[in-house]
C-alpha positions as CSV (number, residue, x, y, z in Angstrom):
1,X,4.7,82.6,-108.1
2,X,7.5,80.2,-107.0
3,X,7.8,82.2,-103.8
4,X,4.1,81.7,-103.0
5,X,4.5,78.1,-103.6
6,X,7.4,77.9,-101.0
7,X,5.6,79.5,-98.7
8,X,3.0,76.9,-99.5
9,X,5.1,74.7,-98.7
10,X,6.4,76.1,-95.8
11,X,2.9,76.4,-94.3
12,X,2.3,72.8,-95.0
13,X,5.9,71.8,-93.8
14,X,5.5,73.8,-90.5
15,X,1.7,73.0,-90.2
16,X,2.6,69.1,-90.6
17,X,5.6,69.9,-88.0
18,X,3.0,71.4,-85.7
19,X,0.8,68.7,-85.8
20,X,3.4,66.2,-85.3
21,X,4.5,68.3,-82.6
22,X,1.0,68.3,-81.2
23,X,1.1,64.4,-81.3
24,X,4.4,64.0,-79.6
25,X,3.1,66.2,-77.1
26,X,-0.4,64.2,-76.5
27,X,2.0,61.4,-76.9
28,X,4.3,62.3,-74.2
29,X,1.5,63.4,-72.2
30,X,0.3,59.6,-72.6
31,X,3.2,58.6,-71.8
32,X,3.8,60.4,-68.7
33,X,0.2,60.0,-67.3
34,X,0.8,56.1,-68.0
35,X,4.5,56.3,-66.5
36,X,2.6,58.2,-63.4
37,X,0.1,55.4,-63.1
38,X,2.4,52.7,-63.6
39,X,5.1,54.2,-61.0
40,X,1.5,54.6,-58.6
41,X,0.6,51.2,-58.9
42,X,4.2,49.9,-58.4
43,X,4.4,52.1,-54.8
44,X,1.4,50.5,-54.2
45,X,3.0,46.8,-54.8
46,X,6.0,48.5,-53.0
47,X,4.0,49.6,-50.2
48,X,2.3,46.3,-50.0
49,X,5.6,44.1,-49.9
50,X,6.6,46.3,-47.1
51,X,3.8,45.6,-45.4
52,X,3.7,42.3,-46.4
53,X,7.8,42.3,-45.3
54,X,6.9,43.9,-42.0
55,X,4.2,40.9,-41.2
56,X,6.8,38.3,-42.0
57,X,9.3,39.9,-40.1
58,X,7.0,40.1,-37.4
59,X,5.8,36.3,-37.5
60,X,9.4,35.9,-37.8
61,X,10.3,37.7,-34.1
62,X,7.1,36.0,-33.0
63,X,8.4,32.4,-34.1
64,X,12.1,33.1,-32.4
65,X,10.3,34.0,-29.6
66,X,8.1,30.8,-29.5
67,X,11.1,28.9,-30.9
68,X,13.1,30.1,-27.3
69,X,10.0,29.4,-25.3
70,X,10.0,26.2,-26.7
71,X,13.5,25.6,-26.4
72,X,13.6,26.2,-23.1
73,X,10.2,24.2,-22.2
74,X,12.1,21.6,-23.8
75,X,15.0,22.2,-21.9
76,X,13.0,21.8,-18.6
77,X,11.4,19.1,-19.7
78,X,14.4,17.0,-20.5
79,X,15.9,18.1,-16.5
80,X,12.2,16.9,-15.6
81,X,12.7,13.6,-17.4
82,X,16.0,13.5,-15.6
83,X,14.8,13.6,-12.4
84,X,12.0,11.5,-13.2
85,X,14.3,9.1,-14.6
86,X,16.7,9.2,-11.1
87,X,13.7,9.1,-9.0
88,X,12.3,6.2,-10.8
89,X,16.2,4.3,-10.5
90,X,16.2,5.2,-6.8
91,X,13.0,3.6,-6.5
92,X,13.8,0.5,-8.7
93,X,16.9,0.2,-6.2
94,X,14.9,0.6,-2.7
95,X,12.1,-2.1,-4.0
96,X,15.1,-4.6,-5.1
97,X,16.8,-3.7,-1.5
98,X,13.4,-4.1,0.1
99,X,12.3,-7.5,-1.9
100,X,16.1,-8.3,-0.7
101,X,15.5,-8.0,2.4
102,X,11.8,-9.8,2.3
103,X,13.5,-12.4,0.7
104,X,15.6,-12.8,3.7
105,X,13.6,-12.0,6.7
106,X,10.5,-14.7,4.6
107,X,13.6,-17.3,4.7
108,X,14.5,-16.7,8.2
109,X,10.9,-16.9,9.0
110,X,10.9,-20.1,7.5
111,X,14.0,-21.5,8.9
112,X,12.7,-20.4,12.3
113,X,9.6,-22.3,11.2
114,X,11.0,-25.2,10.9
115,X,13.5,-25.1,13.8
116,X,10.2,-24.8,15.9
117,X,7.8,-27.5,14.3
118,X,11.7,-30.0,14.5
119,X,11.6,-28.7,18.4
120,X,7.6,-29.3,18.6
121,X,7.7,-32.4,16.9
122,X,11.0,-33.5,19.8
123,X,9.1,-32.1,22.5
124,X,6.0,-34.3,21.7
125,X,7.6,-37.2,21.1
126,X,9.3,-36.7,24.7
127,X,6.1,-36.1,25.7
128,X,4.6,-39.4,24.4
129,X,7.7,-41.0,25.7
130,X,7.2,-39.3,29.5
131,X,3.8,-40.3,28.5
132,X,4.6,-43.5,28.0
133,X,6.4,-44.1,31.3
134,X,3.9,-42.5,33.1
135,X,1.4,-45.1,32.2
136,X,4.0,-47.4,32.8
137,X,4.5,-46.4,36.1
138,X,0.8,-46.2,36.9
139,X,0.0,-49.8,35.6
140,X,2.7,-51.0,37.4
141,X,1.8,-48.9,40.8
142,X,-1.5,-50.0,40.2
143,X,-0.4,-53.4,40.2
144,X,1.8,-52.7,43.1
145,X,-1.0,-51.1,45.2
146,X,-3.4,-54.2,44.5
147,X,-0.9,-56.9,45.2
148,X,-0.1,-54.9,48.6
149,X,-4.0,-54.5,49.4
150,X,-4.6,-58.1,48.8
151,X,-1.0,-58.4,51.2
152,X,-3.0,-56.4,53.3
153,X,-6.2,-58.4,53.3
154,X,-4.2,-61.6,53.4
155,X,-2.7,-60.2,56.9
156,X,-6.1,-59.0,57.8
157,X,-7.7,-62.3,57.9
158,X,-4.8,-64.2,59.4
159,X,-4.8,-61.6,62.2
160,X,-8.6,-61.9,62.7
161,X,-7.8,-65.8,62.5
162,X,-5.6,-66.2,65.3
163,X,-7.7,-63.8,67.4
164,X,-10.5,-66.1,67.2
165,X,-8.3,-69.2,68.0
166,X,-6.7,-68.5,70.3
167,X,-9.0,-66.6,73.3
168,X,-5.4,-66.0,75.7
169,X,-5.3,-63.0,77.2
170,X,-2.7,-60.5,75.3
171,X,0.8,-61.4,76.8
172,X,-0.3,-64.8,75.7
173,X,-1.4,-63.6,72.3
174,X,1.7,-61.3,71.7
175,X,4.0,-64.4,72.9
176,X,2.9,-66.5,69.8
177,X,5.6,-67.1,67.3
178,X,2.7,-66.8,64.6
179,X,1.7,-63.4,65.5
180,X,5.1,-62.6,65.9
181,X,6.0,-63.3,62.0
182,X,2.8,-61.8,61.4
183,X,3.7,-58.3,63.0
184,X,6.8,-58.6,61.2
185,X,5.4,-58.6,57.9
186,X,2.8,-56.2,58.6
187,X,5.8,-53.7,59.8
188,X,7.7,-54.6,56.7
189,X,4.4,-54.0,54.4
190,X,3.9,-50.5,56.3
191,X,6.9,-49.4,55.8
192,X,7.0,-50.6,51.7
193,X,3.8,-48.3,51.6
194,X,5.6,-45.2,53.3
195,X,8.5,-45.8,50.8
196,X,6.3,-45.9,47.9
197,X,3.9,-43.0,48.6
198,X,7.1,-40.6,49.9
């Protein structure tokens, strides 16, 4: 009797082991179904930050590259700038040289001005002097011309006067001291007019 209950006992112990057993097996099995999803879905994270590595690595090289491309765009722009910069010096310099210069030839133009309306302004008033005289000289040969054509005229009629008073023949008329003096002065009056129109 106390044999069958240890064996009763036994059977529950072992059946009660077995099922326990059985529920650490299902539980294992849970636990490595779960372990095998969970390590699934983390290669899958893995595999998606390597991916996700990969791209930034790859923006990364692409960036360097630009960042070169750019460096040395900048680096040609900056020689550009340079150049423009010297250029634009050189020109500054050649338009100060060249307004320089302007200045002086626009001065000298001037000055030459000047020298030329001082000359014009001498030459005319030489002129008006020349001028001057010359009217001078005219009035005063035009008074010179009358006074010897009335001298003339005067002679004229003293001439025509004797040769109606006296009706000699012409060693008679030639003798006369009158006509003498007259001949004189009509030689002397000949020869003021040759003097004055040489």
């Amino acid at each position: 009797m106390w044999c069958v209950e240890v064996s009763d006992g036994l059977k529950g112990e072992i059946a009660a082991a077995i099922v326990e057993r059985d529920d650490a097996k299902q539980m294992l099995e849970n636990v490595r179904r779960q372990h095998k999803e969970e390590s699934r879905h983390d290669q899958q994270e893995m595999n998606l930050l390597r991916s996700e590595i990969d791209e930034l690595r790859r923006r990364l090289s692409v960036s360097e590259s630009g960042e070169k491309d750019l460096k040395e765009q900048m680096l040609n722009l900056t020689q550009y700038v340079g150049t423009l910069e010297k250029e634009a010096f050189e020109s500054k310099r050649a338009r100060d040289q060249m307004d320089s210069q302007l200045r002086s030839v626009n001065q000298k133009c001037k000055d030459k001005l000047d020298s030329m309306k001082v000359a014009m302004n001498q030459q005319k008033h030489k002129f008006e002097l020349v001028s001057k005289d010359m009217d001078d000289l005219m009035c005063s040969q035009s008074a010179l011309i009358g006074k010897l054509k009335n001298e003339c005229k005067f002679l004229l009629d003293q001439l025509q006067t004797l040769s109606f008073k006296y009706q000699f023949n012409d060693k008679t008329v030639f003798s006369l001291p009158s006509f003498f003096s007259l001949r004189q002065k009509a030689k002397r009056l000949f020869k003021t007019i040759v003097n004055f129109l040489a």
